[in-house]
C-alpha positions in Angstrom: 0.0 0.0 0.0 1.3 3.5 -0.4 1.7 5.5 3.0 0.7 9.0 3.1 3.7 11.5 3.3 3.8 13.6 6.2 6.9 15.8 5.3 5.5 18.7 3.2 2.1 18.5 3.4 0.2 20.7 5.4 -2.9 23.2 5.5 -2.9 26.2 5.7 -4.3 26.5 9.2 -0.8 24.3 10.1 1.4 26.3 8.4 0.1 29.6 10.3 0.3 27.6 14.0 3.2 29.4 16.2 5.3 27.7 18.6 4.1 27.3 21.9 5.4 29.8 24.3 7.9 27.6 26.8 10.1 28.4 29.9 13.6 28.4 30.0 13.4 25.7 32.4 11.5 23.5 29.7 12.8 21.5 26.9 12.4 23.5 23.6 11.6 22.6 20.1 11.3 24.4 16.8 11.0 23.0 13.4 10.8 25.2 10.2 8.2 22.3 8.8 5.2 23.7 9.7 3.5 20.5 9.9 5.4 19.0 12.6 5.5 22.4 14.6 1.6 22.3 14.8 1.2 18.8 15.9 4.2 18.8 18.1 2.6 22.1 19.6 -0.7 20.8 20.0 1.0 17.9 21.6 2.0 20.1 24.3 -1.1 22.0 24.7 -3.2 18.7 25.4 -0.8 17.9 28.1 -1.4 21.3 29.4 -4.7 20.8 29.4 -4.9 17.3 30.8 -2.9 18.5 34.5 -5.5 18.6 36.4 -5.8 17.8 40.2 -8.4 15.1 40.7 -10.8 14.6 44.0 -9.5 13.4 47.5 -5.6 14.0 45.6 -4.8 18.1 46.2 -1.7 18.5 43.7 -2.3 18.4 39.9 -1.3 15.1 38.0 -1.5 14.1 34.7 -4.5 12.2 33.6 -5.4 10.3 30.8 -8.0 13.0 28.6 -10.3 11.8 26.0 -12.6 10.1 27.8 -10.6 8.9 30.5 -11.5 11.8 33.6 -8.7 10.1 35.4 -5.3 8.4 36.2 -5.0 4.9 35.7 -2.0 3.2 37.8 -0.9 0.8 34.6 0.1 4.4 33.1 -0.5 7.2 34.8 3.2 7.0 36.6 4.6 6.1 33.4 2.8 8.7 31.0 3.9 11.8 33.6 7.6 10.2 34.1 7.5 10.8 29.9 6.2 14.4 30.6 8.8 14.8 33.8 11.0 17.3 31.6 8.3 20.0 31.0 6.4 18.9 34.6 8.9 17.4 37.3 6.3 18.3 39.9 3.3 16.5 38.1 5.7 13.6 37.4 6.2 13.3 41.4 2.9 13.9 42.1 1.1 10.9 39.6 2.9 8.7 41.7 2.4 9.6 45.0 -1.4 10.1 44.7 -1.3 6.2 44.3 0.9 5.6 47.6 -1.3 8.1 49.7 -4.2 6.7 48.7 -2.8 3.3 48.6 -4.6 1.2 51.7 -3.7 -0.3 54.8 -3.5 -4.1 53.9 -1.0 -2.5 51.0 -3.5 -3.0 47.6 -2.9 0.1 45.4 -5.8 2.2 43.6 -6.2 0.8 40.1 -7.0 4.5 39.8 -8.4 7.7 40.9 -11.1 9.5 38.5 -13.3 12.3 39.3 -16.3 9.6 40.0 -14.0 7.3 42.4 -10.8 5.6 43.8 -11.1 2.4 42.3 -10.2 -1.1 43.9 -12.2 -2.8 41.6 -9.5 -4.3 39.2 -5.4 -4.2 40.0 -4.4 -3.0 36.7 -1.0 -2.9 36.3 1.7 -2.4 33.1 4.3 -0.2 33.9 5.7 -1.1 37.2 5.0 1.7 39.4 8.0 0.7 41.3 9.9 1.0 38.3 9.2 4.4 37.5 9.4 5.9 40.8 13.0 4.5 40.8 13.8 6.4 37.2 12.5 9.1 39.0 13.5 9.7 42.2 17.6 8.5 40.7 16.9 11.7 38.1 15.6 14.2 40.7 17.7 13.1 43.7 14.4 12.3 45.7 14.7 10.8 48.6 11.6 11.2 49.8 9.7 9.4 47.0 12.6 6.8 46.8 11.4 6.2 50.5 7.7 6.4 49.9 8.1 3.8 46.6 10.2 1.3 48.7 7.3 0.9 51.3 4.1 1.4 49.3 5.5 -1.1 46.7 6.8 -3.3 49.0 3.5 -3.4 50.5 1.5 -3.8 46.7 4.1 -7.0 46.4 2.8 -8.8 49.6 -1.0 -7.6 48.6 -0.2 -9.6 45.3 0.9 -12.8 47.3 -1.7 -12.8 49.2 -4.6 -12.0 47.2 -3.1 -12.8 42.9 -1.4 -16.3 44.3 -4.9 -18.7 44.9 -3.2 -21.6 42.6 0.2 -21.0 45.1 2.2 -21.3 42.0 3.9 -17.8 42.5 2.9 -16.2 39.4 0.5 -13.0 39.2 -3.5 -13.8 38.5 -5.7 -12.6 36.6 -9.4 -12.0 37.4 -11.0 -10.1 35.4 -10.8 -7.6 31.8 -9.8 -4.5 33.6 -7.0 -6.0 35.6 -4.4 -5.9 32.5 -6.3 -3.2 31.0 -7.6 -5.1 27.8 -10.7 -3.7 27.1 -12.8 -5.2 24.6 -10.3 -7.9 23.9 -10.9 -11.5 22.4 -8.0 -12.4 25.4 -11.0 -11.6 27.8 -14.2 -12.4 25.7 -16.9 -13.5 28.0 -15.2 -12.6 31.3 -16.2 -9.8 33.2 -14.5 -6.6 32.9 -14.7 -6.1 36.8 -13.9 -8.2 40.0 -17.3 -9.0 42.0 -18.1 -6.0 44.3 -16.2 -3.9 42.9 -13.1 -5.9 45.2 -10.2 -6.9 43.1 -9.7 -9.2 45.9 -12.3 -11.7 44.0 -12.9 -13.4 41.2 -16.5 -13.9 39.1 -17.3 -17.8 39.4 -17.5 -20.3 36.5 -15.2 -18.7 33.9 -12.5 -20.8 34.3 -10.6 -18.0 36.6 -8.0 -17.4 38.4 -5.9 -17.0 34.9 -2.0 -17.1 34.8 -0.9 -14.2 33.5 2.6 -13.6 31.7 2.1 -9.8 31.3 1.1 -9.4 35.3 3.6 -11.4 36.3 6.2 -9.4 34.1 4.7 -6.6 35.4 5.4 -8.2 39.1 9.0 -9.3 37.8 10.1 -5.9 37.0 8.7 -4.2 40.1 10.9 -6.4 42.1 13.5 -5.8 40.1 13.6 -2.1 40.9 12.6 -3.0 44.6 15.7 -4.8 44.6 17.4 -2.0 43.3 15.7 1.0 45.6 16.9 -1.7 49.1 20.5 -1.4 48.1 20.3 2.3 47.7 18.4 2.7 50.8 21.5 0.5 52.2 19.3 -2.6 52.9 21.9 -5.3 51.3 19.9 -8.5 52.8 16.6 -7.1 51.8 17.9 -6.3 48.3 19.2 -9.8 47.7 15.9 -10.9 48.6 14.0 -9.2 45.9 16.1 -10.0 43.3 15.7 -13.2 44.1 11.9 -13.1 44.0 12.9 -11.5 40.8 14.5 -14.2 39.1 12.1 -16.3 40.6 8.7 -15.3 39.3 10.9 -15.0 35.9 12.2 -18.2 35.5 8.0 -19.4 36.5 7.0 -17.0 33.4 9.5 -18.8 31.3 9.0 -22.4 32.1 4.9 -22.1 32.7 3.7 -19.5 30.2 5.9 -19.5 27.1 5.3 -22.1 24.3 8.2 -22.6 22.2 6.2 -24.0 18.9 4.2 -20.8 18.8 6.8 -18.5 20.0 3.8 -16.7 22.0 3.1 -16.0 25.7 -0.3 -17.3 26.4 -3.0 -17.0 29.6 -3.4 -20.3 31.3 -6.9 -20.6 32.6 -7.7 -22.7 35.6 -8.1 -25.5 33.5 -4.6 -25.3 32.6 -4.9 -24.4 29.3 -3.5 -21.9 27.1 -6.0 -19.0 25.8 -3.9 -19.0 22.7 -4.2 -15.7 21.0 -1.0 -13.9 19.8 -1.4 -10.9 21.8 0.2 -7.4 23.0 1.1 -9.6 26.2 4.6 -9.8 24.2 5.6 -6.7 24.1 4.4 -6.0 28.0 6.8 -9.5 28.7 9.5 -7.6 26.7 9.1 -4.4 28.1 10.3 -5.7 31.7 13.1 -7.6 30.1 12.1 -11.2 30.9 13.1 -12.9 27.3 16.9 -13.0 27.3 17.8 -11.9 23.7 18.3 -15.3 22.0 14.7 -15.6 22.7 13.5 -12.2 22.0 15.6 -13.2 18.5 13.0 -15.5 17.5 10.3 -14.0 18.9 11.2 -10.9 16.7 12.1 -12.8 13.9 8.8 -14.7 14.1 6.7 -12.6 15.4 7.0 -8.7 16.3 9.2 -7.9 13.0 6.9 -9.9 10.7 4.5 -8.3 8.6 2.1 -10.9 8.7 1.8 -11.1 12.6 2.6 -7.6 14.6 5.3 -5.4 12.0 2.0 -3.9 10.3 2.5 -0.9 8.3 1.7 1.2 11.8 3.1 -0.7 14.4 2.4 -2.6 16.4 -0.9 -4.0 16.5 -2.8 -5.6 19.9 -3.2 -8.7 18.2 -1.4 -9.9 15.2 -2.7 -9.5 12.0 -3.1 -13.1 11.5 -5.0 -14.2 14.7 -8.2 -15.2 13.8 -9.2 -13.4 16.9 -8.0 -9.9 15.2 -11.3 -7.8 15.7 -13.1 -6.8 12.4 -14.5 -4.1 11.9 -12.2 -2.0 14.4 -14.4 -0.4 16.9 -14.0 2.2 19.8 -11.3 1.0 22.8 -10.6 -2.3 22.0 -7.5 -4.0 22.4 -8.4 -6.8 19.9 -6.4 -5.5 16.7 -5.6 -1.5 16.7 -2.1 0.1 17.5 -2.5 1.5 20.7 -1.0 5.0 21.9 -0.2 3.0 24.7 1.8 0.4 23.3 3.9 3.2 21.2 4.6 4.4 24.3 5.9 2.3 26.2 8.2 0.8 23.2 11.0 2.6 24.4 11.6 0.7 27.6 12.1 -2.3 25.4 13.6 -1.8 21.5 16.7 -0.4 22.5 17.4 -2.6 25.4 17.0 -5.8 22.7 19.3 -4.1 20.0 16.6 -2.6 17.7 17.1 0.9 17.2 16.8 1.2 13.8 13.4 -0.6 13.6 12.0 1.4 16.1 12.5 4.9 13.7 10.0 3.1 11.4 7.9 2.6 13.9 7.9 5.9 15.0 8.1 7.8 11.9 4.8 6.2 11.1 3.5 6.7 14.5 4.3 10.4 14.0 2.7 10.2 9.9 -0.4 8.9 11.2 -0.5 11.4 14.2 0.5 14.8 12.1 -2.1 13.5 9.4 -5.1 12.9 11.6 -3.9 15.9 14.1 -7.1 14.9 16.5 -4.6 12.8 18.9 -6.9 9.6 19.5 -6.1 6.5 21.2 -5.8 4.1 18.9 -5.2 3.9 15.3 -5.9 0.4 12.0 -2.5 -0.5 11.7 -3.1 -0.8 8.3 -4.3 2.4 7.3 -3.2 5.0 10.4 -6.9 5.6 10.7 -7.6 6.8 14.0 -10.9 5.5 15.5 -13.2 8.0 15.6 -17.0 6.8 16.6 -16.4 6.3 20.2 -13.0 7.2 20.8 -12.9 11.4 21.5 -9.9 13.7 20.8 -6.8 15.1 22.8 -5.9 11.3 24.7 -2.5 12.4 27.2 -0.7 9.0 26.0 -1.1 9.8 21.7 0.5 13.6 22.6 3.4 12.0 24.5 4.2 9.6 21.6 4.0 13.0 19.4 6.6 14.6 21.8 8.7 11.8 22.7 9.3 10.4 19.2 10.3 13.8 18.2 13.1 14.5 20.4 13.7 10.3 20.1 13.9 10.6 16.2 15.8 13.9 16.0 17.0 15.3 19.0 18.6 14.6 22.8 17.3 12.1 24.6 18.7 11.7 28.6 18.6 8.5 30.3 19.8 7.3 33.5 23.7 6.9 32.9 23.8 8.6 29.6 22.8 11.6 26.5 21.9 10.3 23.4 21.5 12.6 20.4 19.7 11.3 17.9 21.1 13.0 14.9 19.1 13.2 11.5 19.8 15.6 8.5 17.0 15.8 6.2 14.3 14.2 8.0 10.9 16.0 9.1 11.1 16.7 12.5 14.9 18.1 11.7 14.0 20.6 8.8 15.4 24.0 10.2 15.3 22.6 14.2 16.6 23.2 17.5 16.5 21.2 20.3 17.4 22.4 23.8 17.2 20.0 26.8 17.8 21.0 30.5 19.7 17.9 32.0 19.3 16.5 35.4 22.6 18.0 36.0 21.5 22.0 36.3 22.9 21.9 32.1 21.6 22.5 29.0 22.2 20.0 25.7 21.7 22.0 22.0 21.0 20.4 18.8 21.0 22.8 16.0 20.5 21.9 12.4 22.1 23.0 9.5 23.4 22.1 6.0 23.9 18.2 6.3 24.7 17.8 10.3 24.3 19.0 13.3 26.1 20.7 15.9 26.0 19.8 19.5 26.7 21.6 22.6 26.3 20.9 26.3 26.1 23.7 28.6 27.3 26.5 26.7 30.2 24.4 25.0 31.0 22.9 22.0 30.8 19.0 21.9 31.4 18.5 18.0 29.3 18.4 15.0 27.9 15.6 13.1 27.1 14.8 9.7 25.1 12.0 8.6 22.4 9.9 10.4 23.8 8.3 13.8 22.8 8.7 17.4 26.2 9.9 19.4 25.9 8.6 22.8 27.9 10.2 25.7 28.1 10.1 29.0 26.5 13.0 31.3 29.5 15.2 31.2 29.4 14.8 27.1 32.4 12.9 26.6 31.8 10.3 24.0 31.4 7.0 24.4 29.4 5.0 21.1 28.1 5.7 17.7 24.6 3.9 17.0 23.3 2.8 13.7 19.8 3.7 13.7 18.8 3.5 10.7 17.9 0.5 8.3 20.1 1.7 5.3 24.0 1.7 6.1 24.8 5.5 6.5 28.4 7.3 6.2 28.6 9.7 9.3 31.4 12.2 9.5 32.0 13.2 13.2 33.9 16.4 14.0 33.7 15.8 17.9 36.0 18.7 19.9 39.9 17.4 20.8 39.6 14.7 18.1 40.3 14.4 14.3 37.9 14.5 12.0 37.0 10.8 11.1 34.6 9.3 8.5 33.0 5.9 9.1 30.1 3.7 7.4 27.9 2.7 9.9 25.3 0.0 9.5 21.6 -0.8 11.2 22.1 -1.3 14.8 26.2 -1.3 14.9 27.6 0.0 17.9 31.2 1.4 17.6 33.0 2.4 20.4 34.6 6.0 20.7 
């Protein structure tokens, strides 16, 4: 099929849209494509407009939008740790609502909405614990450090006691809402709530409690970053302990819930048998890291980077292609067949890790086509056609903006992560037509990215760290001292870095290559 090019066209109600306004204290972007300037700036707006402070929480926290009056704890902490950059304090506060509101026997909120504090499902993704980690190491928060450590200590024992009926140590599932699959053939028939409102139960006679791989990953990683928050809170014996509960629950995932001949993750109902539908429950197992990457090579080789199963044209669809099960006609919120916002944005925590950087620019550069085309920022879009669903699903949906912002500093700017910068350099391309990027870093400094001719030059707080020309992603360290070039694009590329101190130096760089500087 022929994709629809989102480089040069534009109304002309885009091509009048100014930049938003930003503080000094906020990342900055401007494009001279007027296209991507609207839709990155509308991006921002919507998030703007979707802080809000919700009932019995008093500070503002970012919440869904569309037609979600709320934060959900499978993303809420995630989404705002995305937005942390333009809104540390927001960031902070979407994960603290859920630990002060977080009960005495240690269950979590599955949210809080205007209407309620709901109990009524555990839905969980994103490990909370996980994200309050990233967090509190990138703000030097020791409070929330402190505050994670118990309340997700406390959410882990909850989880033992009340997820664990079959004693087999893996995480249940009970009902639709607990992994957050609306209106998925994964759940057809079951109930999307747990009796009374009380995720504590489970609906009789529907062949519940269900093993779940993408609940138990979700468990696996959260211990993982317990582990990790113990021995930087100077408890050594606890620490050990967690990780290995860690390794535990992994290893159960492994051996229980993977089958080999189908290279899928399944359900196992309490019949022990597989609900086998190929489902998004991969990419949630690989977004905590629990295939090691020989099997994450087949898996992508037979599954996510195949066109017939999950590589669609618009990546990557809740059920693959070729499932029967694949939900036709697409409606409103249903996880049986579109690409989710969701699930673009929470690919980051996942393709680099497995080596896979260059795949993941097609995946957002279509992500971004489909967003800048339909400009309404929906939740979910045909992975066939980039048509966002319209009957039922309303505009201006927090996790579609944050895919529109984070791709574009992803694709063509500076990205910080915990031990490292990574500019993501790209002559030519869309989001670099005329651009400039400027980051503040966790540091008190500011990274630069300015465009021009057939590179880039790059600059970290106020001086010169080299200029680059060709496609590439320099990676440093925090100070800016190089340390890798990444190939991250498909197509081999010949790079020409000019870095400060060092001689000039040409090299052909192919997808994925990492050479060390």
């Amino acid at each position: 099929m022929r994709r629809r090019t989102f480089i040069t066209t534009s109304t002309a109600a885009l091509m009048a849209a100014p930049a938003i306004a930003q503080s000094a204290s906020q990342p900055e972007y401007t494009t001279t494509n007027a296209a991507w300037q609207a839709a990155y700036d509308k991006a921002l707006s919507i998030l703007v407009k979707n802080t809000q402070v919700m009932p019995r929480y008093s500070k503002p926290v970012l919440i869904e939008g569309s037609v979600y009056q709320g934060i959900w704890m499978e993303c809420g902490p995630h989404e705002a740790l995305v937005y942390r950059k333009f809104r540390p304090d927001v960031a902070r506060n979407s994960h603290m609502c859920f630990f002060e509101l977080q009960r005495a026997d240690g269950q979590l909120p599955c949210n809080n909405k205007v209407t309620e504090t709901g109990f009524g499902q555990i839905q969980m993704v994103v490990p909370i614990a996980a994200t309050a980690l990233e967090l509190a190491r990138a703000t030097g928060d020791q409070e929330l450090l402190e505050t994670a450590y118990r309340g997700a200590s406390m959410w882990d024992g909850w989880l033992l006691k009340y997820r664990n009926t079959r004693g087999t140590g893996l995480t249940e599932g009970f009902c639709t809402y607990d992994t957050g699959h609306d209106n998925s053939p994964r759940w057809q028939g079951i109930p999307p709530q747990c009796p009374n409102k009380d995720a504590k139960y489970y609906p009789e006679g529907f062949k519940l409690p269900r093993l779940c791989p993408d609940l138990s990953a979700t468990t696996y990683g959260a211990r993982k970053a317990l582990s990790e928050m113990a021995r930087a809170l100077g408890k050594t014996s606890e620490a050990d302990m967690w990780a290995e509960r860690a390794a535990t629950i992994r290893d159960l995932i492994l051996k229980r819930l993977y089958v080999a001949e189908d290279a899928a993750f399944y359900d196992e109902d309490a019949g022990r048998q597989f609900i086998r539908i190929r489902s998004d429950i991969l990419s949630r197992v690989c977004g905590e890291h629990v295939p090691d990457q020989a099997l994450f090579d087949g898996l992508w080789t037979r599954q996510i980077h195949n066109p017939a199963a999950f590589w669609a044209p618009y990546p990557l669809p809740s059920i693959a292609l070729d499932d029967p099960s694949f939900v036709r006609p697409i409606t409103a919120n249903t996880w049986g067949g579109p690409s989710q916002a969701l699930t673009a944005l929470r690919a980051p925590r996942w393709f680099g890790h497995y080596g896979r950087s260059a795949e993941f620019t097609v995946m957002m550069e279509r992500w971004c086509e489909g967003l800048i085309t339909d400009m309404t920022f929906r939740q979910q879009m045909n992975p066939l056609t980039a048509e966002f669903t319209r009957d039922g699903d309303e505009p201006d949906y927090s996790p579609a903006a944050l895919v529109m912002m984070d791709y574009t500093w992803r694709l063509a700017g500076v990205v910080e992560e915990v031990d490292r910068l990574e500019w993501n350099i790209r002559p030519n391309h869309a989001a670099s037509k005329g651009a400039q990027f400027r980051l503040p870093t966790d540091a008190k400094s500011t990274a630069e990215v300015r465009y021009s001719g057939r590179g880039a030059d790059l600059t970290l707080g106020g001086k010169k760290l080299g200029r680059i020309e060709g496609l590439a992603r320099l990676i440093t360290d925090k100070s800016g001292a190089p340390t890798a070039l990444l190939g991250v694009s498909e197509a081999p590329q010949k790079v020409t870095l000019r870095l400060t101190g060092r001689p000039a130096r040409n090299v052909m760089i192919k997808a994925n290559e990492r050479i060390s500087l």
